[in-house]
N, C-alpha and C positions, 0 to 999 in steps of 0.2 A: 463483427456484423454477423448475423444468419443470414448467411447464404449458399445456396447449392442450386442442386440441376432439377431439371426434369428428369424420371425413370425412363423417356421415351428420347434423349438427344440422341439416342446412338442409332435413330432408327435403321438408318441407311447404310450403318456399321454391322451393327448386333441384331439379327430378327428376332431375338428373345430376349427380353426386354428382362426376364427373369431369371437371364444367366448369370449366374458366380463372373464371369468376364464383362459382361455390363454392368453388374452393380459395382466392380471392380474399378471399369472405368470413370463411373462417376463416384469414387471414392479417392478424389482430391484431396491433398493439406489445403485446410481450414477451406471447405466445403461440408457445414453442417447438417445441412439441408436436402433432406428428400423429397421431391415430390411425387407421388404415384399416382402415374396417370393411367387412368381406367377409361378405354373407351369406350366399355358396354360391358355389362352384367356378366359375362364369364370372366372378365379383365377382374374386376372386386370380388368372384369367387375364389380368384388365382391366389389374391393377395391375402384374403382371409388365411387360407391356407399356409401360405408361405411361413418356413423357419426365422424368428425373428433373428437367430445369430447371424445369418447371413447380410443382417442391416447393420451391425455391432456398430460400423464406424461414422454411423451418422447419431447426431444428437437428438434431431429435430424434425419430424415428417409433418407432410401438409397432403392434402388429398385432390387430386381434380376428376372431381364426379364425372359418372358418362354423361355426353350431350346426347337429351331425352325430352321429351314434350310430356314431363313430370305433372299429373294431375289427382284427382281421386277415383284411382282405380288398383287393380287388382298388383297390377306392370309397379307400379311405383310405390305400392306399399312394399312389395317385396324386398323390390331395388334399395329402398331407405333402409327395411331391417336389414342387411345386408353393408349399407353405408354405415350405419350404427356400430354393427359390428367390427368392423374396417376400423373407421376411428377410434374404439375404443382399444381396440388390439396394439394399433401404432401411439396411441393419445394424443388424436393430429390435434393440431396446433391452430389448423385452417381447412376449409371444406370450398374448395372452389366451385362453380357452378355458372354455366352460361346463362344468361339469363332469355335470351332471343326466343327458344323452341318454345319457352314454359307457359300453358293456356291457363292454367289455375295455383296460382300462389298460397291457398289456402293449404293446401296438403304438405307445406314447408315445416307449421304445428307438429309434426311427428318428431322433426328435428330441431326441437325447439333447446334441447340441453346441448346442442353442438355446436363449434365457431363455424356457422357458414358463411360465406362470403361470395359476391354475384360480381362477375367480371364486365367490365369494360369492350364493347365488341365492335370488332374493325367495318373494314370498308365494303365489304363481301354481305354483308349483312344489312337486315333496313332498318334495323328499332336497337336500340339500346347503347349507342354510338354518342350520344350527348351528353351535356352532363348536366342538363333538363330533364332527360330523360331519366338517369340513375338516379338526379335528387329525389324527383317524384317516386320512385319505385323505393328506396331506402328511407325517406320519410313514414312511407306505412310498416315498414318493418324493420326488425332489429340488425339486420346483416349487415355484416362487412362489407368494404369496398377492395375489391381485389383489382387494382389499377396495372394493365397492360401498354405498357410505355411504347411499346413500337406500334399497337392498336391507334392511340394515340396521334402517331407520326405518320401512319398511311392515311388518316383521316384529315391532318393537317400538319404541315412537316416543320412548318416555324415552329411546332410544340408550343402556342400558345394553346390548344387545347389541354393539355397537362396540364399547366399552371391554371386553367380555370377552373380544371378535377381537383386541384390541392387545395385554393381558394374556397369552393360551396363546398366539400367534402374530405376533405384534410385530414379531420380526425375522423373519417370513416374509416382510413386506409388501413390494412393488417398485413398486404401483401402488394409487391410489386410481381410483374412478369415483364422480364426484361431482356433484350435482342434482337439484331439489324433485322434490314427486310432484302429479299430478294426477292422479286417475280416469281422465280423458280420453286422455291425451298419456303417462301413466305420467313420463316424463323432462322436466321445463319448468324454467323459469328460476328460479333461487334469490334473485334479486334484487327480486324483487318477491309472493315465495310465503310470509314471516312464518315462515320454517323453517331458521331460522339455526343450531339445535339438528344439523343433518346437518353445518354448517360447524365448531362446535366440536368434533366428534366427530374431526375429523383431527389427527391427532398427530403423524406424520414428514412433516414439510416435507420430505424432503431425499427423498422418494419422491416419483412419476412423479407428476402431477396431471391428471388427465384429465375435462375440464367434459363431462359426457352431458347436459348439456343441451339440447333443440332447439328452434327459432328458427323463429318469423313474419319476422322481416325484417330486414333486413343489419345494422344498428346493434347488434341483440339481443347480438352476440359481444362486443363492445368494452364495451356495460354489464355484461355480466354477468362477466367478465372482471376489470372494474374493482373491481366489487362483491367480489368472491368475494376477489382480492388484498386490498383493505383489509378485510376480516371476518381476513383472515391474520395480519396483521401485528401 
């Protein structure tokens, strides 16, 4: 399977997300997968720069764009040539993107040679939470579906909302985001949260797997890792 972490699980561990000891810690057996998550435009300047040998042990990166009210302007032309570059440097796989802030969809065209994909958005949020709502937004355009399995489960916990993302848009899917919920942390560990219910909810193994989990302390990656593969198998 590809799967691995977020670059950001260690927030409350590691505050530099671009230390040798955090990429470290998420540099798990058979954790393929990076994702780098960029909150804002210094975060994708950071990464442009970054020595690729320090990623050697991952196969496979994915990118989560900063949440921006991306339009045609000066702000988002930048930010894309700059995404452009990112991707092309890691050869991400996947270009994540909220879709909630975005007032003009047209200025997407700039990234038209890139796997972009628009996320599924929880209960904190008022638009893009259906999957009305995403068919209509992915029917005018070519993007992926990046399905947020615990988005999901805070919106409706039976997870028959999932099963009706996999039903209208199944083959849109290229990526999961996947991990409990807590009040507190919103994103926590599945191996120990009794909500196995978001585990069963995945149905293409053979899409991205992406653990949003975040992590007290360096072991966290490799149990929950372990956990989440045998609830797979």
């Amino acid at each position: 399977m590809d799967i691995g972490f977020n670059s950001g699980s260690f927030w409350r561990f590691y505050l530099d997300r671009f230390s040798v000891e955090n990429i470290s810690a998420l540099s798990v057996p058979d954790a393929r997968v990076l994702e780098l998550s960029c909150r804002d435009e210094k975060m994708v300047d950071q990464y442009i720069n970054e020595d690729l040998a320090k990623y050697s042990n991952f196969e496979i990166f994915t990118i989560h764009a900063p949440i921006m009210a991306y339009g045609e302007n000066e702000t988002t032309y930048r930010v894309f040539d700059k995404i452009n570059l990112l991707a092309r440097k890691f050869n991400a796989r996947n270009i994540v993107f909220h879709p909630e802030p975005i007032p003009e969809w047209s200025v997407f065209d700039r990234l038209r040679d890139l796997p972009v994909s628009i996320e599924n958005m929880d209960e904190t949020r008022m638009v893009f939470r259906s999957v009305s709502e995403m068919k209509e937004l992915l029917a005018k355009y070519k993007f992926g579906l990046t399905l947020d399995l615990q988005h999901c489960f805070v919106n409706d916990n039976t997870m028959k909302l999932a099963a009706d993302f996999h039903e209208a848009l199944g083959d849109r899917i290229v990526e999961y985001h996947i991990s409990a919920y807590s009040p507190v942390f919103f994103h926590v560990p599945l191996y120990n949260s009794n909500q196995d219910v978001i585990i069963r909810a995945l149905k293409n193994k053979n899409a991205i797997i992406m653990i949003e989990s975040t992590f007290d302390k360096p072991e966290d990656a490799a149990m929950e890792l372990a956990y989440l593969k045998n609830k797979l198998e």
